[in-house]
N, C-alpha and C positions, 0 to 999 in steps of 0.2 A: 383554519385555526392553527397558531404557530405553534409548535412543539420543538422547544432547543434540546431535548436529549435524541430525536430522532434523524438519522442520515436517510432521506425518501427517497425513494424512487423516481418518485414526479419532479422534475425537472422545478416548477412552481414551488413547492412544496421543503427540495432542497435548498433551494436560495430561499426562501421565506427564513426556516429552521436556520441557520446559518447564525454563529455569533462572528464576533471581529477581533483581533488586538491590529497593535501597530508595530511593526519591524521597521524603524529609521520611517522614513518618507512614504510608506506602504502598508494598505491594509490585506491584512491575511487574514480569509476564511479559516475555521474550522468548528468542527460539532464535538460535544462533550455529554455524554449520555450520563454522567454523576454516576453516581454510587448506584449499583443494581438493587431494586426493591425484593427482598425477600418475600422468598414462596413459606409463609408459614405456615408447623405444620396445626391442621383444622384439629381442635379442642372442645370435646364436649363440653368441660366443664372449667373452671379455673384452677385447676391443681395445680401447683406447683413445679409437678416434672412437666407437665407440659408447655406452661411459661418456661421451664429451664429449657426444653429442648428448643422450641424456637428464638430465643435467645442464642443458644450454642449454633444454631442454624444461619441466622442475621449476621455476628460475628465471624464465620468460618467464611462467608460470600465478603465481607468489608476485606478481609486479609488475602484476597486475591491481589495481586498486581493488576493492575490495568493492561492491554492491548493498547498499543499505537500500531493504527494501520495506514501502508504508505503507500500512493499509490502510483500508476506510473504515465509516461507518454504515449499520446496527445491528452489521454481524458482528466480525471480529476477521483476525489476521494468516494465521487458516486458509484464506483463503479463497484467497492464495500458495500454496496445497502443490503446486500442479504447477509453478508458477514454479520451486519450491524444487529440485523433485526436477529440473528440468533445469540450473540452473545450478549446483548445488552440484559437478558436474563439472569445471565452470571458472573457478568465481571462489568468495570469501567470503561467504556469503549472513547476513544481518544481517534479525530481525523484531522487533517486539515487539507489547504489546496494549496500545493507550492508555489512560491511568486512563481507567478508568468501561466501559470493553470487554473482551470475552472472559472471558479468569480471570484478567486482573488486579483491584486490589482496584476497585469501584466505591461509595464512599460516597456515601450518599445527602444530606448536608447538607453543599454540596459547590457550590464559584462553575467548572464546567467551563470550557476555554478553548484552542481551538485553539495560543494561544499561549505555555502552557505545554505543551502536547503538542509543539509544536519547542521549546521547552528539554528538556523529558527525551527526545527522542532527539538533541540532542546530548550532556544528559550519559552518556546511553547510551555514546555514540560515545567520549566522554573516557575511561571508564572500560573499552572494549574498545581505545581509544590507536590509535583510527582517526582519520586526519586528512584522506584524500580518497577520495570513493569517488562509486557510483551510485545515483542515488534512482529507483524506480519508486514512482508514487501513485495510488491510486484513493479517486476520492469526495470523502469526510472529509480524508482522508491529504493529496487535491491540496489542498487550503489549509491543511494542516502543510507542505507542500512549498513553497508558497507564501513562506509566512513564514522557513522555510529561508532560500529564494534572497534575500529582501530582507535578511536579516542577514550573508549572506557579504559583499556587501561596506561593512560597517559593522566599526567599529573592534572588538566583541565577537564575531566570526566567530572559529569556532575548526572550523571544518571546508568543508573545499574542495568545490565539487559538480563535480564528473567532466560529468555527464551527467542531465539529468532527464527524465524520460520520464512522462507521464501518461495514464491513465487515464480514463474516465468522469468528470466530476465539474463541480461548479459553477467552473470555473477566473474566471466573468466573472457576478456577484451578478445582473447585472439580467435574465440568461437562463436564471437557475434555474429551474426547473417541478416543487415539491414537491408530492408526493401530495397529496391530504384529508389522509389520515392524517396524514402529516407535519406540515400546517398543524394539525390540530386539535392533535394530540399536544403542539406548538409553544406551543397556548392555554391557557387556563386550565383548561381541559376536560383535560389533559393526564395529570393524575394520575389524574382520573379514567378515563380511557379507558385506558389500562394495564393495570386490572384487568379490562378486558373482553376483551383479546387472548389471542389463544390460539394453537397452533401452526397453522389453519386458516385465523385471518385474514392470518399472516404469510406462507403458499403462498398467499393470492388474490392479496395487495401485489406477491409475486413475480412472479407469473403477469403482472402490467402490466407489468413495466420490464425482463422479458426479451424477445427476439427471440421472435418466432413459431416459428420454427424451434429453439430453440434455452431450452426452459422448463427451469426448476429440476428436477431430481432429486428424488424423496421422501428420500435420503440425504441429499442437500444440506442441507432443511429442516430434516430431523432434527436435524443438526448444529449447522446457526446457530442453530436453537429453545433446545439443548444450550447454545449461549454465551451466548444472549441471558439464559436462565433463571439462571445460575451466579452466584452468589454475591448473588442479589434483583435484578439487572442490569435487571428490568422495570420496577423505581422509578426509575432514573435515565435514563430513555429524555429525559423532557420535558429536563430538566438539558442533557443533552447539544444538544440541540437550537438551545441560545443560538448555534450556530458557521454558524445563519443570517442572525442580525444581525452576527455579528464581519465574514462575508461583506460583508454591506453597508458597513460599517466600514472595510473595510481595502481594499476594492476597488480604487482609484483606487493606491494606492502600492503594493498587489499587481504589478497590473500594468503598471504601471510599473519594477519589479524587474526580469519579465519582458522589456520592451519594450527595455531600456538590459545585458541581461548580457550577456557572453558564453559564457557558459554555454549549449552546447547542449540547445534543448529540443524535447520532439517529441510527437504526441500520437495516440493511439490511442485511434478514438472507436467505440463501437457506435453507430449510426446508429440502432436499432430503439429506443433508450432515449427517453420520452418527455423523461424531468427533463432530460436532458444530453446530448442525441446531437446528429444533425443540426445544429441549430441554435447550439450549442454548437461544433460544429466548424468551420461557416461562420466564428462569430465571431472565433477562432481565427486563420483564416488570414488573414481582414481585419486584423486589429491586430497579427501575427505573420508577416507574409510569406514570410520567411527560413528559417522555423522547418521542422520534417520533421512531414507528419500524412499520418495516413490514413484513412479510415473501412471498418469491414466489418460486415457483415449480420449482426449479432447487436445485444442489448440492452443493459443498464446493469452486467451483469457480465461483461464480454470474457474476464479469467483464468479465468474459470469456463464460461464457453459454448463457446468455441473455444479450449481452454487450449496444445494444441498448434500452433495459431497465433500466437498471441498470443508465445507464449517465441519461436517464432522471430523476432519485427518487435523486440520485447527486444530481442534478441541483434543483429539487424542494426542498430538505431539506437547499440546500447552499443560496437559494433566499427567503425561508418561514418558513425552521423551522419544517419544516412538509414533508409528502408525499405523499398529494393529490394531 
């Protein structure tokens, strides 16, 4: 049975649920969970302050901003479903799948570009007539998030950022630490090695950049295998991979965004990630003082290793700013 406010877990399930717009010549995936349905409170009788309080209750949940959650490389916005399924209780949950990811369309002759990836999630945003809300990003997503925050305060900002919160990810270029893979992928060897992956090599990849404690699911694999595969998605792996040089690129005014907003930002790091943990997170706090982080003992995918963690540090930085 189809459910468009749900992001599922089943593979089936999330391409069922899926709505569509059109970006130029391309359709874009994304889920939109609407307005959270109020937990009202239970009324013996029909008094009045009881009507008033759940009234005061309905209201207080509409005046949330929304969550946009971004996701990162290779997977897709599935990789939020337990993010999804705890905040869809209290606020508007907002995903989509970037050209060239998940089941959106990914053409193969094709200039990728982080920085059209934050154009269409604001046109996303214009056409759901969202004007402020909350960004969580992982990976990929943190430099569409990036690029986000430098645009809000420029004269073409058309969406207010609440609150950012990131994830795993190269947020600072010169302390990235891409696989082989990656690199090679990266090279001209790129195309070629594509057609030598399998859902085998993508559980070894895994098995590196998670926590010890804390490895991919054989569901899991299944899954992202399921997105990666959809629609030839394994010819534009190399393509998408240019958002290493935009990285280099755009670093220095990235963050610089960061260093000059006021926009609270906060960062929730797995420490066990070789690409982006630890080291990643030091940097962070060096060039970010002010800012809310934390690290915990898992790898390069926190919503997925410790997902019931991870929604509550969400919830606490999205309501305090922090992450106690």
């Amino acid at each position: 049975m189809r459910d468009e406010t749900m992001l599922s877990e089943s593979f089936d399930a999330y391409l069922n649920n899926a709505r569509w717009f059109q970006y130029g010549s391309h359709k874009i995936a994304y889920w939109d969970s609407g307005a959270p349905v109020a937990h009202h409170f239970s009324a013996p009788d029909s008094s009045p302050s009881n009507a008033d309080l759940s009234l005061i209750h309905s209201q207080s949940i509409d005046k949330q901003p929304p969550i946009l959650f971004l996701h990162g490389f290779p997977s897709a916005s599935w990789d939020w479903h337990h993010q999804w399924a705890h905040f869809i209780k209290s606020h508007r949950c907002i995903a989509f799948d970037m050209l060239g990811f998940g089941i959106s369309d990914k053409p193969t002759k094709y200039k990728y570009s982080v920085l059209e990836q934050a154009k269409i999630a604001i046109y996303l945003c214009q056409k759901l007539k969202i004007s402020r809300l909350h960004i969580v990003a992982h990976d990929y997503g943190v430099s569409v998030a990036q690029q986000l925050l430098s645009l809000q305060n420029s004269e073409s900002a058309s969406v207010d950022i609440e609150s950012l919160c990131f994830l795993n990810g190269g947020l600072f270029a010169e302390l990235h630490r891409p696989l082989l893979t990656q690199k090679l992928l990266h090279s001209v060897l790129g195309p070629l090695l594509v057609k030598c992956m399998n859902k085998g090599s993508l559980r070894r990849s895994f098995g590196k950049i998670f926590g010890p404690e804390t490895p991919p699911s054989q569901a899991d694999i299944d899954t992202i295998w399921r997105l990666l595969e959809f629609k030839n998605g394994m010819a534009v792996l190399p393509k998408l991979l240019d958002y290493l040089d935009e990285r280099v690129l755009h670093r220095d005014r990235w963050v610089a965004s960061m260093q000059s907003t006021s926009t609270p930002l906060g960062f929730i790091n797995g420490v066990f990630d070789p690409i982006s943990g630890e080291h990643m997170l030091a940097q962070f706090n060096a060039l970010l003082p002010d800012a809310a982080s934390i690290g915990i003992n898992v790898g390069h995918y926190p919503q997925l290793e410790a997902p019931r963690r991870v929604s509550d540090l969400i919830a606490n930085f999205i309501n305090s700013k922090g992450f106690a």
